[in-house]
NUDODREN-218742 format. One record per residue (C-alpha): x, y, z; residue in one letter. Coordinates in Angstrom, 1 decimal, always signed. Layout:
NUDODREN-218742
east X north Y up Z type A .
...
//
This chain:
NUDODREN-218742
east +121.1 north +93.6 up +117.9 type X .
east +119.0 north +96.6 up +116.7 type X .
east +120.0 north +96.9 up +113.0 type X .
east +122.5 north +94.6 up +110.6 type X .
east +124.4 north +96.7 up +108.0 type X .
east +123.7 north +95.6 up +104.3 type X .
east +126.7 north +94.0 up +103.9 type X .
east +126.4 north +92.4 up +107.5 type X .
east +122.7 north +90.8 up +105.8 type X .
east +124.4 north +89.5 up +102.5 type X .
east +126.6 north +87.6 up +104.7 type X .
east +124.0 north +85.9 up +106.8 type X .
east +121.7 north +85.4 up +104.1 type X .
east +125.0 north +83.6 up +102.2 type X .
east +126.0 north +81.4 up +105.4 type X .
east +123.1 north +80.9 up +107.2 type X .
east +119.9 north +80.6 up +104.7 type X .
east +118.0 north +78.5 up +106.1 type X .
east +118.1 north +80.7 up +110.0 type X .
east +116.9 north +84.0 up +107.7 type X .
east +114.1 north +84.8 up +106.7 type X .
east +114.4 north +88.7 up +104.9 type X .
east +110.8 north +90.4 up +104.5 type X .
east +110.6 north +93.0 up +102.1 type X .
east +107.5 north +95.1 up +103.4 type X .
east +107.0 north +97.4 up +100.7 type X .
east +104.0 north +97.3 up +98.4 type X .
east +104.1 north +94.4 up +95.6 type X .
east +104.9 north +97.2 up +92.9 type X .
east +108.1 north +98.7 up +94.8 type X .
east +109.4 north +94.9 up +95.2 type X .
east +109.1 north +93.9 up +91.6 type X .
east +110.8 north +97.6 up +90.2 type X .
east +114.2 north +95.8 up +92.1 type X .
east +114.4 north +93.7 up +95.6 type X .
east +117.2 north +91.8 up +97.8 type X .
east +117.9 north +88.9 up +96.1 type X .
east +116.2 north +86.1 up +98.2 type X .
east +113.8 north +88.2 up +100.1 type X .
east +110.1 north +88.1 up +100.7 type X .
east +107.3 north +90.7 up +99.9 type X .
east +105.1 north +91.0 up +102.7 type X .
east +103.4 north +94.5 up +102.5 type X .
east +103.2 north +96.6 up +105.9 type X .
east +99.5 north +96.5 up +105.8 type X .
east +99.4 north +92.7 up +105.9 type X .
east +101.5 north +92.3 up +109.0 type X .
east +99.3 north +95.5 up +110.2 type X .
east +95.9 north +93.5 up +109.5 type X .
east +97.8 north +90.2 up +110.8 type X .
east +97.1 north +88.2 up +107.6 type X .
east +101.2 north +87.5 up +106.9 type X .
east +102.9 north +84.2 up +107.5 type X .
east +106.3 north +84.9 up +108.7 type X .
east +108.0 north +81.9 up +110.5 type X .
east +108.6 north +82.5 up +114.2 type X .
east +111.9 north +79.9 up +114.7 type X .
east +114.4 north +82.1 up +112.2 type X .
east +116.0 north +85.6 up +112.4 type X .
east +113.6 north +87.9 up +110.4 type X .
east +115.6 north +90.4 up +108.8 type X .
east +112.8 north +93.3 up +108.0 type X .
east +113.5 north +96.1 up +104.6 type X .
east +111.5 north +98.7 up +103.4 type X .
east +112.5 north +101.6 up +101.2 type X .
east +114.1 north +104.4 up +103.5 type X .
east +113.3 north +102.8 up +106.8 type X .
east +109.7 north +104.1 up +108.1 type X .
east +107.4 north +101.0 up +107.7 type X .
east +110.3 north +98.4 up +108.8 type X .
east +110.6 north +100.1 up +112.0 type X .
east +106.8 north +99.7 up +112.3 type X .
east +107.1 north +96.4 up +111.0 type X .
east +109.5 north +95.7 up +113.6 type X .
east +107.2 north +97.2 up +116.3 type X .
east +104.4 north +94.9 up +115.4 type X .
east +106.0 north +91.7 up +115.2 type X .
east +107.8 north +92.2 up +118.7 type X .
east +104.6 north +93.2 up +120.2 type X .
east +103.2 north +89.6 up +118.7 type X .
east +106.3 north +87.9 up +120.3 type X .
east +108.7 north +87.8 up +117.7 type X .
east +112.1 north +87.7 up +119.8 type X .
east +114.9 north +87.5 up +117.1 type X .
east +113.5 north +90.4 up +114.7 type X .
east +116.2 north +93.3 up +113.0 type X .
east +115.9 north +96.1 up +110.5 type X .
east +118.4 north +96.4 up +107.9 type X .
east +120.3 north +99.1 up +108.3 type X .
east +119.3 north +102.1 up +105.4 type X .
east +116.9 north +100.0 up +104.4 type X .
east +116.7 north +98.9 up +100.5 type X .
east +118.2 north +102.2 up +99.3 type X .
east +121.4 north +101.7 up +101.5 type X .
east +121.5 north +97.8 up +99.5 type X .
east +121.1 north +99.4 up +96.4 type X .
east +123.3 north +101.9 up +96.8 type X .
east +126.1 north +99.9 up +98.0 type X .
east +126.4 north +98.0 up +94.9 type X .
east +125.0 north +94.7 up +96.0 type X .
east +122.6 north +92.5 up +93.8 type X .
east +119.4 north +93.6 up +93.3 type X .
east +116.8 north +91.3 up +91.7 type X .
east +113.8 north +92.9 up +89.6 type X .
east +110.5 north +91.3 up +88.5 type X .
east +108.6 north +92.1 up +85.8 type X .
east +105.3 north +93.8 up +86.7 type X .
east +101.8 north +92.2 up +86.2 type X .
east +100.1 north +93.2 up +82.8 type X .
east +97.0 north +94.4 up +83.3 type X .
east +94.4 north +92.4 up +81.3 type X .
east +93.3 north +95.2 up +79.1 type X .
east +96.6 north +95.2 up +78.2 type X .
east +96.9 north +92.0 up +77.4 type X .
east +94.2 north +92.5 up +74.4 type X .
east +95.7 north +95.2 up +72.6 type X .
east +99.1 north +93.1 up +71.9 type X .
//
C-alpha cells in the first residue's frame, strides 16, 4: 500500500484510531491556517534532523500540502525502519478539496502584539 485516498484515511482514522497515527509535516503556520482533523504537526525538518517522536507500532499516515515533503517524509522514516508508513493521496489540498473537515487553529500572537491591545 503506496498511497490511501482521502476518503480511504477518514475512514481508518474513524474505525481504527487508536492503529493511526496521521503526521501533518508542514510548517506549524500551514497546520494552524486549516489541518485534518485529528492529525499531528511534525515539520519535515524535524524528522529530517531526527528530533520527531512518531510511534513505530501504528500505521503512520504522512500529509503535506501538494505532496513533495510527505514523499520525503516517507523516504526517511522507511530508511529508519518504519515498515507500515503511507502518503495520503493529494496530500492536504486533495482533503480539502473534497469537502472533508478541516480543523483550523488560531495562530500565535506575537508578544509585541500582545501590548498594543
Amino acid at each position: 500500500m503506496q498511497k490511501l485516498t482521502p476518503s480511504a484515511v477518514k475512514e481508518k482514522l474513524e474505525r481504527e484510531r487508536d492503529k493511526v497515527c496521521f503526521i501533518d509535516v508542514r510548517s506549524e503556520d500551514e497546520f494552524c491556517s486549516g489541518h485534518v482533523p485529528g492529525a499531528i504537526c511534525v515539520p519535515l525538518d524535524k524528522i529530517e534532523s531526527g528530533q520527531s517522536e512518531i510511534p513505530r507500532d501504528r500505521m503512520v499516515v504522512l500529509s503535506c500540502q501538494s505532496g513533495k515533503r510527505s514523499a520525503r517524509a516517507k523516504e526517511l522514516l522507511q530508511a529508519r525502519g518504519f515498515q507500515n508508513v503511507v502518503e495520503m493521496e493529494g496530500a492536504f489540498s486533495a482533503w480539502a478539496g473534497s469537502g472533508l473537515p478541516v480543523n483550523r487553529l488560531r495562530k500565535r500572537v506575537e508578544r509585541k502584539q500582545q501590548a498594543k491591545k
